[in-house]
N, C-alpha and C positions, 0 to 999 in steps of 0.2 A: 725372360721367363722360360725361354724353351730351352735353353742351353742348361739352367737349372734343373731341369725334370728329367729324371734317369729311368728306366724299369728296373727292377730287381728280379729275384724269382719269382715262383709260382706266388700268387695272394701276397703279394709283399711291394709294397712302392714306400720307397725312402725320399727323404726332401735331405738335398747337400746342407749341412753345417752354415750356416750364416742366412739363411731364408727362413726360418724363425726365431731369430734374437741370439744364437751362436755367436764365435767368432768372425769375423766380416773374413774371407776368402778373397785375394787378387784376382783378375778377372780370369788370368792365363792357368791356376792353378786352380779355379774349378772349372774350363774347358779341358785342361788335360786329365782331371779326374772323372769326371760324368764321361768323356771317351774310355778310358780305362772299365769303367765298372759296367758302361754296355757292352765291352768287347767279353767281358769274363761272366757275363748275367749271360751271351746269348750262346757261347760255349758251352757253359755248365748245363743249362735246364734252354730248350730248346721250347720256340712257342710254336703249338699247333695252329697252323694258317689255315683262312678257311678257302675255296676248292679258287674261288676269282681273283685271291691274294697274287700278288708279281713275286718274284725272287726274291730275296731275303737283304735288305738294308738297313742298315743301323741305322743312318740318317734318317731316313724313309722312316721306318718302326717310329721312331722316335717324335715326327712330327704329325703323323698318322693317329697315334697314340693319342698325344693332344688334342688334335682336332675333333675325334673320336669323343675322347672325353668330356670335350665342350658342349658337343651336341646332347650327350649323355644327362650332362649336368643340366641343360637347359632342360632337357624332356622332363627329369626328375622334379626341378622345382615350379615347373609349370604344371604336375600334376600334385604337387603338395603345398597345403600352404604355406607361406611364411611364418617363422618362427618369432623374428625380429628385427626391426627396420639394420640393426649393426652386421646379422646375419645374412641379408642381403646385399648388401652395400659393396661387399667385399667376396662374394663367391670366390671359391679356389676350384682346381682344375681337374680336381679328383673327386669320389663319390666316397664317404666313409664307408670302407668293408668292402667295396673292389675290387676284384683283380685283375690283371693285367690280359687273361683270355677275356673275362666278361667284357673286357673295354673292348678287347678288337672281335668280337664278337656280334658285337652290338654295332661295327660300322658300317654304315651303310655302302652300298657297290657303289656309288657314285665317287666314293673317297679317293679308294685308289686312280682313278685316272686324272680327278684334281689334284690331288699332291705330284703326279707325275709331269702334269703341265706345269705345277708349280717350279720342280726341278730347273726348269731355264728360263723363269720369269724372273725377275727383279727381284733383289732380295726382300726389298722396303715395299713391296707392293701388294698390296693385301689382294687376296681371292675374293673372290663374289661371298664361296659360302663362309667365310673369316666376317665379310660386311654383314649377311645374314647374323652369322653367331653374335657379332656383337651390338647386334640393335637387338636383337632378341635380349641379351644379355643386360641392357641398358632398361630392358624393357621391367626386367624382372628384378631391376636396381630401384625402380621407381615404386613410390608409397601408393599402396594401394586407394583408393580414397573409398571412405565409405560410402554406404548405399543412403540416400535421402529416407530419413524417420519419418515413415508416415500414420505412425497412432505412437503418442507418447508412452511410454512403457508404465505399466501398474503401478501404482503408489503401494506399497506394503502396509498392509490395512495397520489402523494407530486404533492403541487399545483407546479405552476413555481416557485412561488417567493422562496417557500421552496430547489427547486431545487437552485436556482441561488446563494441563500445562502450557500447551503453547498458546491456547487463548488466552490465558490469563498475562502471558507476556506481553501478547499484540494492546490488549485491553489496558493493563498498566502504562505503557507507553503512550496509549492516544490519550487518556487522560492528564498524562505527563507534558506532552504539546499540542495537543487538539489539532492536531492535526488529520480533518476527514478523511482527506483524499489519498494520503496516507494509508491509512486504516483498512479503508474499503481494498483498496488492493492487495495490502497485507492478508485479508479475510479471505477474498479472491482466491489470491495463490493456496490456500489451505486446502482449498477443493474439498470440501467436508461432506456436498454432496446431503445426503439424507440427515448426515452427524451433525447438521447447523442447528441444531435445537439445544447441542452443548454448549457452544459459543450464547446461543441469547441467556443461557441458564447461567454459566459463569460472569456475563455480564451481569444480568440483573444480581447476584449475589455477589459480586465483588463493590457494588457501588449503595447497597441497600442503607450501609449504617454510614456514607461519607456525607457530602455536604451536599445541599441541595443543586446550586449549580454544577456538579460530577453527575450525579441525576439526570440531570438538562439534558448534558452532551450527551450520556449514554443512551438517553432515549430518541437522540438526534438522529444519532449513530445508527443505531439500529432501524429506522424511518428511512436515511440514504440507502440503506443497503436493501428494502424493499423496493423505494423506488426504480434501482437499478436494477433489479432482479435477481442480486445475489442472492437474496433472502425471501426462502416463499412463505405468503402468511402462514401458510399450516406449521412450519419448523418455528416461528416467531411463537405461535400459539402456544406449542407443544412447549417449549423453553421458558415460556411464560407459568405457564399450568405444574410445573415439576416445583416451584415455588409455590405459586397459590396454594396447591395444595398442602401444605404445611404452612401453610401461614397461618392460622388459627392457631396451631401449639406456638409459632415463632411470637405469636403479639406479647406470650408471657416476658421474654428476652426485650422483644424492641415495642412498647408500646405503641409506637405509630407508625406501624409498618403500611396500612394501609395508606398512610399519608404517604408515603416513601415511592411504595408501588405505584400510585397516582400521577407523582411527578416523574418518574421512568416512563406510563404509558401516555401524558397529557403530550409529548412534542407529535404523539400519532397523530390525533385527531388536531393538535393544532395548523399543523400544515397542511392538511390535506390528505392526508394520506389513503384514509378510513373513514368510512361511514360509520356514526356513531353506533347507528343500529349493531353492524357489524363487527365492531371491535365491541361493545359490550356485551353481547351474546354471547361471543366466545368468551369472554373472560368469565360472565357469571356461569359456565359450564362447571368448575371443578368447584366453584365457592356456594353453590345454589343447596348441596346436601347438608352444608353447615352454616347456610342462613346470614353469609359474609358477602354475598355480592351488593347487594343496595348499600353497605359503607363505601366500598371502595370506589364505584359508580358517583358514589355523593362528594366522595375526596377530588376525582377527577372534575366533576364539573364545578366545584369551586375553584381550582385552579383555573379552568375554562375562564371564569370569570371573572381572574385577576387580569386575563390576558387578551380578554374582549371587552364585553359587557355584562351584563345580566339579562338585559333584553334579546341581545345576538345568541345567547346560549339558551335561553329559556327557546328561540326560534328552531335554534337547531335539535333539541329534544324534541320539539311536537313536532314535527319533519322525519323524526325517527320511527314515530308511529309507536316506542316505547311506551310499554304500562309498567309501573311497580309495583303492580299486582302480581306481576310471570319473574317480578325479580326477586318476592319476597316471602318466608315461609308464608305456607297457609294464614296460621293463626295469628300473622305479626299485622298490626291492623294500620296498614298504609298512612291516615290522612296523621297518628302521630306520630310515625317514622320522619313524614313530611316535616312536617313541624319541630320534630326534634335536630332534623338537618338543617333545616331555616333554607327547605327548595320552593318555597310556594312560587319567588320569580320562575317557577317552570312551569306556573297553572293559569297566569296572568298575561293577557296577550294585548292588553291597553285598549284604550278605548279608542275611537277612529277620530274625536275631536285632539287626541294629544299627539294622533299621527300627521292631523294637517294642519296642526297649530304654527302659525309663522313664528320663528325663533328672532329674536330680538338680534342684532350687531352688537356685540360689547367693545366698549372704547378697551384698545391698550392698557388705558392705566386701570379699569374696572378687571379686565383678567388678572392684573398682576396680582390687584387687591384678594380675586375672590381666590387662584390659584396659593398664593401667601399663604391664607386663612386655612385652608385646607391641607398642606403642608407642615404649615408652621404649627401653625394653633390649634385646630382639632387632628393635626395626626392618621388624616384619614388614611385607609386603607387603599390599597387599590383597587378595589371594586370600586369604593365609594368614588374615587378620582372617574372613575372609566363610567359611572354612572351620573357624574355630575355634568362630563361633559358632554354624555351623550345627550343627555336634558336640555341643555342651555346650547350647544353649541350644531351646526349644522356641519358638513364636509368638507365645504370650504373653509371655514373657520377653524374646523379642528389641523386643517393642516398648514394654515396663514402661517406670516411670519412671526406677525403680532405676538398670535397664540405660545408658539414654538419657544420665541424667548421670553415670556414671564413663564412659561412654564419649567425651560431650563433656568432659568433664575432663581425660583424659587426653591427646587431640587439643588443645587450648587449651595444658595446660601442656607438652606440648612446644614449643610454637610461641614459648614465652616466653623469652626472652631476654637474655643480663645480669643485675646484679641493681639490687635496689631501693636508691636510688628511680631510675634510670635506665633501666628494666624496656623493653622494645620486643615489638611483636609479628613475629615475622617468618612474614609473608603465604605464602611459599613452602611451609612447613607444610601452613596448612590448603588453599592450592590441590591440593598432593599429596593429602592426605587428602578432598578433595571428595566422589569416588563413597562414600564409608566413609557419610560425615556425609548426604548427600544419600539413600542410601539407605537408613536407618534412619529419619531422621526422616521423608524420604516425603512433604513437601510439606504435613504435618496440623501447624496452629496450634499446637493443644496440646503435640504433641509440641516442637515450639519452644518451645515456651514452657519445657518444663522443661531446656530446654537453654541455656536465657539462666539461670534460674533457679542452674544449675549453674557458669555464669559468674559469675555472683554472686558464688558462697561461693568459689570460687577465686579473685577478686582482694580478698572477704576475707582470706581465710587468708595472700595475700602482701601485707598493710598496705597494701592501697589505692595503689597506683604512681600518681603522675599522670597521666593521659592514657592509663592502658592500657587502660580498660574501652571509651573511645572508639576507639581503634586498632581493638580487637575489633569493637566495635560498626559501623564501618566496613567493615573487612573481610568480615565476614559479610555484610553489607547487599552489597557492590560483589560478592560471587557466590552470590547470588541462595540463602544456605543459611537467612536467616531472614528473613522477611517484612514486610512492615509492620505489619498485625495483629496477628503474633505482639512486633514493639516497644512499639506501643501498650498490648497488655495486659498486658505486662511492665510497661511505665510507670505501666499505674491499679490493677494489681495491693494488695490490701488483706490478701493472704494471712498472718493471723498468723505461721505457720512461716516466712514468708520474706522475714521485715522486719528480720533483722540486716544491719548497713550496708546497707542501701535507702537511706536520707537521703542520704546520704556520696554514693552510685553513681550516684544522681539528679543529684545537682548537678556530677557529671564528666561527664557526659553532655548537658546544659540544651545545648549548641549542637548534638551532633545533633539532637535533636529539632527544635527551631526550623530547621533546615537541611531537616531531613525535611517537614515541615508546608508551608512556601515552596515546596520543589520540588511540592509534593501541590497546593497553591494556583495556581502558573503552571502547571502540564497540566493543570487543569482550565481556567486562561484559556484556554489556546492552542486 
């Protein structure tokens, strides 16, 4: 490189022909040239030395120059920043705009007598200040790294519509796979911050006119994210209320809106969430100047008591210390509001001979009978179901085995259809029956487990239909009534009692399983 670099005259430095993409030059015929053009650059325009400079040498000049310039170059980009990691990587030995005094102007007195010792040192052997320049030089090669972020930088505030948009995407999708945990993260990351009252507002108006179970999950959804603290009541309220309050003009559109709204806010109170007092208060806040809170109050606690009792909710209202006197206009006179709702179970608190009444054991086959009758024959409800057996049945009993399978027995063979061998299962059954089954069983393995067991000996008893144990087995898997644990252990089950048609029910079933296993194997890839 040194041999390369010439001076020219005043403000002028030229690079030989072949040092940037030129013709390539023989080694000998750019040492005789760069000697030629410094013997006639230091003739023509002579450079002003400054007073410690030694006598005048072309060689000398020349490597002086370089050295000079290196130091130059380092000082310059260690007081400027980097433009570009490509820009560094490769520094060159000059400064753009330059000249040839400023370089020897700028070197320091230590130069001259380094380059002089240089003169009888080794050719190949770098100086000290050469190792200097090029660890400095290495230095200013390497990427700078940035500084550790210690406050993440402003989000750029999102209009509403912006907002409404991207919850409406998060919200489509968790409906699309229900997937919670999902969700809540999704919601998380939005950092919405005070703006979460648009999120509960696009949910409850995205899910108002779908199917009841989208309802469910939406109001599930929104219960997780208070638990977690993503969601503070006050924004849940506020999101709530931006509905309410136009629901009175909306009831002309959706007649049963307050039905709707009910089953959006019954997952609150059914889990825990809220105290009744407390989520009904607020809610009758926007609906009390138009005389709407005591329906929707009335909507929610019949739900209440599809998914309890009657007697459990009629407890939990006078616990609330609620009057529907503070919920209802003035002039609307309570005891027939009462009665046009059919809440009087909220005024009745039993009498103390039916609380310590011993409850009789019912055999096996007497539950199958009276659960049958009740299912099959009168059609009841499920209130009526959650009322009959809170009557007749104690806690041990409601949760026995016994219990468990005439109850899913009886839920199953309604839901059967046709006859054999054309048998089908129709889905809408057990959707209807969902809170029955879901609330018995409770989410405990075992308990599933003797309720497939009880599937069993029912598609015994109707000669094994093709494909109907799989229908079942489907179905209850697509609403979340029995688990995979509780299929597995039905599947490795070795239970002597419960190996009639086992063989047979195993091998109607061999594709869900393998169907279940694949999906269990790709969410684990994913």
């Amino acid at each position: 490189m040194d041999e390369k670099i010439q001076l020219g005259p005043r403000a002028q430095v030229t690079w030989v022909k072949g040092s940037s993409g030129g013709a390539k030059a023989s080694d000998s015929e750019l040492s005789r040239t760069a000697g030629l053009n410094r013997f006639s650059a230091l003739q023509s325009t002579p450079l002003p030395q400054p007073s410690t400079t030694p006598p005048q040498n072309p060689d000398y000049d020349s490597r002086r120059t370089l050295g000079s310039s290196r130091n130059n170059t380092v000082r310059e980009r260690s007081e400027k920043p980097l433009i570009s990691p490509q820009s560094s990587s490769r520094p060159g030995p000059f400064i753009r705009g330059g000249s040839s005094k400023e370089l020897l102007e700028t070197q320091s007195p230590e130069e001259p007598r380094r380059d002089r010792e240089r003169e009888g040192a080794e050719p190949q052997r770098p100086s000290v200040a050469e190792d200097k320049t090029e660890l400095e030089r290495s230095k200013v090669r390497e990427p700078v790294k940035p500084e550790p972020v210690v406050q993440k930088p402003d989000r750029p505030a999102w209009s509403e519509e912006q907002i409404e948009r991207k919850s409406k995407s998060i919200i489509d999708e968790f409906l699309h796979i229900n997937d919670y945990k999902e969700a809540v993260q999704c919601v998380d990351e939005l950092n919405l911050g005070s703006q979460l009252h648009i999120f509960v507002r696009i949910g409850v108006e995205s899910t108002l006119e779908r199917s009841q179970i989208t309802r469910d999950h939406m109001g599930r959804l929104l219960f997780q994210l208070v638990q977690q603290g993503m969601l503070p009541k006050a924004q849940l309220y506020r999101g709530f209320a931006d509905t309410l309050e136009l629901a009175d003009d909306m009831a002309i559109d959706i007649p049963h809106i307050w039905l709707y709204l009910a089953e959006l806010l019954s997952p609150l109170l059914k889990d825990g969430g809220f105290s009744m007092r407390e989520l009904f208060s607020e809610l009758s806040k926007p609906l009390l100047p138009v005389g709407r809170a005591g329906i929707l109050i009335s909507e929610i606690l019949h739900i209440l008591c599809k998914q309890m009792s009657h007697r459990n909710v009629g407890s939990l209202w006078r616990e609330s210390g609620l009057n529907w006197a503070d919920l209802l206009l003035e002039e609307e006179d309570v005891e027939a509001f009462i009665s046009q709702q059919k809440l009087q179970f909220l005024q009745s608190e039993g009498s103390s001979s039916e609380e310590v009444q011993t409850k009789r054991i019912l055999s096996p086959e007497e539950l199958s009978q009276q659960l049958e009758k009740l299912l099959l024959e009168d059609m009841a409800s499920d209130e009526q179901i959650f009322d009959w057996v809170e009557a007749n049945l104690d806690e041990s009993q409601a949760s026995s085995s016994p219990f468990l399978r005439a109850l899913m027995t009886a839920v199953c063979k309604a839901a059967v259809k046709d006859e054999n061998p054309n048998c089908r299962v129709d889905t809408a059954i057990i959707q209807k029956r969902l809170p029955v089954l879901l609330k018995y069983l409770n989410s405990d393995t075992e308990r599933q487990l003797q309720a497939l067991y009880a599937l069993q000996a029912l598609i015994v008893s109707l000669d094994q239909p093709p494909n109907l144990l799989r229908m079942f087995f489907d179905c209850l898997y697509d609403e979340d009534v029995i688990s995979e644990d509780a299929f597995y252990k039905w599947e490795s089950s070795k239970d002597p009692a419960e190996q009639q048609g086992k063989g047979v029910a195993l091998k109607s079933v061999t594709a869900f399983f393998t169907w279940l296993r694949e999906a269990e194997e790709e969410s684990e890839d994913n």
